[in-house]
C-alpha positions in Angstrom: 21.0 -12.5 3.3 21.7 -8.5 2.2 19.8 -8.1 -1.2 20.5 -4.6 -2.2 18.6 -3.9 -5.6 18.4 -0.5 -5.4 21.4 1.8 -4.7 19.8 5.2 -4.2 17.1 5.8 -1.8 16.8 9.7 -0.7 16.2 8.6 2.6 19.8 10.2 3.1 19.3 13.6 1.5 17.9 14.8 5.0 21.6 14.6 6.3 21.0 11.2 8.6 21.2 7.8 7.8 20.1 4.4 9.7 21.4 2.2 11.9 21.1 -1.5 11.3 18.3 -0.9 14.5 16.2 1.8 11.9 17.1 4.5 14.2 18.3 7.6 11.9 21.2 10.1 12.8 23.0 12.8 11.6 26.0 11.7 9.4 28.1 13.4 11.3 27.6 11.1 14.5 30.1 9.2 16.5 28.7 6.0 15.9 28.3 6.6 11.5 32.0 8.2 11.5 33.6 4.9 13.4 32.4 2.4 11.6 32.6 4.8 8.3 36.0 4.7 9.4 36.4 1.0 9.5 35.0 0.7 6.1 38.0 2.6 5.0 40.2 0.2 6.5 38.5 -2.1 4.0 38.9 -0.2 1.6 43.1 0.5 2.6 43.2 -3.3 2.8 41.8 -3.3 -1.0 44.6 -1.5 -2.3 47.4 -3.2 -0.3 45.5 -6.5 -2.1 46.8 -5.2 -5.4 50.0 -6.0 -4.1 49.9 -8.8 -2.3 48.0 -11.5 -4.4 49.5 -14.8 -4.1 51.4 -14.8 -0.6 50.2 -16.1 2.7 49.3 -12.7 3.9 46.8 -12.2 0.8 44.6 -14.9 2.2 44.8 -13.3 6.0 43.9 -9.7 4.3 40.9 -11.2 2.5 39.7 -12.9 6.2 40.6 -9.2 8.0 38.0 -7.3 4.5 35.1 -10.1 5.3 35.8 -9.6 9.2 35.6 -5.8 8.9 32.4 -6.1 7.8 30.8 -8.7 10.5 32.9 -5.5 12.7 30.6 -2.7 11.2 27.8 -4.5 11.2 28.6 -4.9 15.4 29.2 -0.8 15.3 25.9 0.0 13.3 23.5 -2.4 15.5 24.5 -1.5 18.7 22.7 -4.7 21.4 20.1 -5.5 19.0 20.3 -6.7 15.1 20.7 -10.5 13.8 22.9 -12.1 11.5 22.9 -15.3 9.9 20.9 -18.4 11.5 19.1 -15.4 13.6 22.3 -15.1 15.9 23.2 -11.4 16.4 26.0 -10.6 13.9 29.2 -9.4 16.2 33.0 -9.4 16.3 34.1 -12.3 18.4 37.0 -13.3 20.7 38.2 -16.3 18.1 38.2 -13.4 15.4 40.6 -12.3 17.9 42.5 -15.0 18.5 43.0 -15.4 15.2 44.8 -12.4 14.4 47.1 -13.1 17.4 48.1 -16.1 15.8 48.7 -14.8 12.3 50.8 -11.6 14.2 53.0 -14.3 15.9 53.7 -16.4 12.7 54.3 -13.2 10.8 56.8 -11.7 13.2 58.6 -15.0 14.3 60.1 -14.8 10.5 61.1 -11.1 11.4 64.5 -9.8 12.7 63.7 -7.4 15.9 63.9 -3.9 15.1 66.1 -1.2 16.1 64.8 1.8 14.9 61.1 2.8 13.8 59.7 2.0 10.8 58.5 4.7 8.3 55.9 3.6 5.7 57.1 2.6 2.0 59.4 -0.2 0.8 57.5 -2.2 -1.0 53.5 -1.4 -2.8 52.2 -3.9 -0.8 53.7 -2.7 2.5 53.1 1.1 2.2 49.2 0.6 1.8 49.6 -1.8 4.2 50.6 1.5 7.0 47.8 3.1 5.1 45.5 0.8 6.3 47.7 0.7 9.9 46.8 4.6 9.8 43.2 4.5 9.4 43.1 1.8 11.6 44.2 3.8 14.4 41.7 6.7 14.0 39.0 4.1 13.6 40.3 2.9 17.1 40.3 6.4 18.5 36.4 6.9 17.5 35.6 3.8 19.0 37.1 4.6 21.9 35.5 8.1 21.9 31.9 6.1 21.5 32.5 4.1 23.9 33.4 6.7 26.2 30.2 8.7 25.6 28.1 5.7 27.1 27.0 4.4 23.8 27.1 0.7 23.7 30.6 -1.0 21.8 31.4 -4.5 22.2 34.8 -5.0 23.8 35.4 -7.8 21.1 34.9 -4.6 18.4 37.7 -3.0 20.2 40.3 -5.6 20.7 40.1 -6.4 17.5 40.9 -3.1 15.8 43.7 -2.6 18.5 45.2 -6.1 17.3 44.6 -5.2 13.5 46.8 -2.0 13.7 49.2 -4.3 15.0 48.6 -6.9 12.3 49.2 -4.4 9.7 52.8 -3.5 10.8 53.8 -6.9 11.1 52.4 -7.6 7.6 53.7 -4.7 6.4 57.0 -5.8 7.3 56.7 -9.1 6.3 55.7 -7.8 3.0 59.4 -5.8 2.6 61.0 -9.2 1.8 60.5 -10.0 6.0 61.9 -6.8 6.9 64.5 -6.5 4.6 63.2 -3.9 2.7 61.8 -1.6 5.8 62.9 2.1 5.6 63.9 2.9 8.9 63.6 6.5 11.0 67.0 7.9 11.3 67.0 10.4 14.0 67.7 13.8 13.4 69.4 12.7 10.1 68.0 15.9 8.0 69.6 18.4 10.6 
């Protein structure tokens, strides 16, 4: 269990911060700025919640904030760390799974597109792209981390490459199933 009693602890005024492991770094590392990043995601997810209270995708976004978490926690313990009953806390492949599912039951009520989709409509769906967006850089730092031959689950990685797609589907689902998308027109400002 996290108890967290005090907020402030100066350890951080040096410019690095801990890992879940103890090991400190610079703020500025790879490993702090992706899972800083997915935090934001969260935090995306948080506002598109303002929206979205009372629908079926309300209850997947409040999943997607806990998982996020169990995600970080994966980023900022790197092979080592535990979690609840002493197993080591990490993103899994039913996390996973589970996303896939809710994508496919989400876009089986949508018509197919035939243009791009810019972000707006509805409240609800334009944080949802919000969250899409930040998504995707988070995925492009874990990717970069991983490519630098620090350790990232592949789990951690599928599952922000499914979420970015879980976002757009929700996003559309929450413009009235599509109805409400504003689609690119090429070249219409010419």
């Amino acid at each position: 269990m996290v108890v967290l009693n005090r907020i402030y602890t100066r350890t951080g005024d040096d410019g690095t911060t801990a890992l879940g492991t103890g090991e400190r770094r610079k703020k500025y590392d790879l490993r702090i700025a992706a899972y800083g990043t997915v935090d934001e995601i969260g935090a995306a997810i948080g506002l598109a919640r303002l929206h979205t209270a009372g629908t079926e995708v309300d209850a997947m976004l409040a999943r997607i904030q806990n998982d996020l978490f169990d995600l970080g926690a994966d980023l900022c313990s790197p092979d080592k760390g535990k979690g609840p009953g002493g197993e080591r806390l990490a993103v899994n492949a039913a996390q996973v799974k589970r996303l896939e599912d809710e994508i496919d039951a989400l876009n089986a009520e949508l018509a197919p597109l035939r243009s791009f989709v810019l972000p707006g409509g509805t409240p609800a769906a334009a944080f949802l792209h919000l969250a899409r967006t930040v998504c995707r850089r988070a995925e492009r730092l874990i990717v970069e981390l991983k490519d630098t031959g620090e350790s990232v689950s592949p789990q951690v990685l599928a599952y922000v490459n499914r979420l970015s797609d879980f976002l757009f589907v929700a996003s559309r689902s929450m413009n009235d199933k599509g109805a409400r998308d504003v689609l690119w027109v090429p070249g219409a400002n010419r």
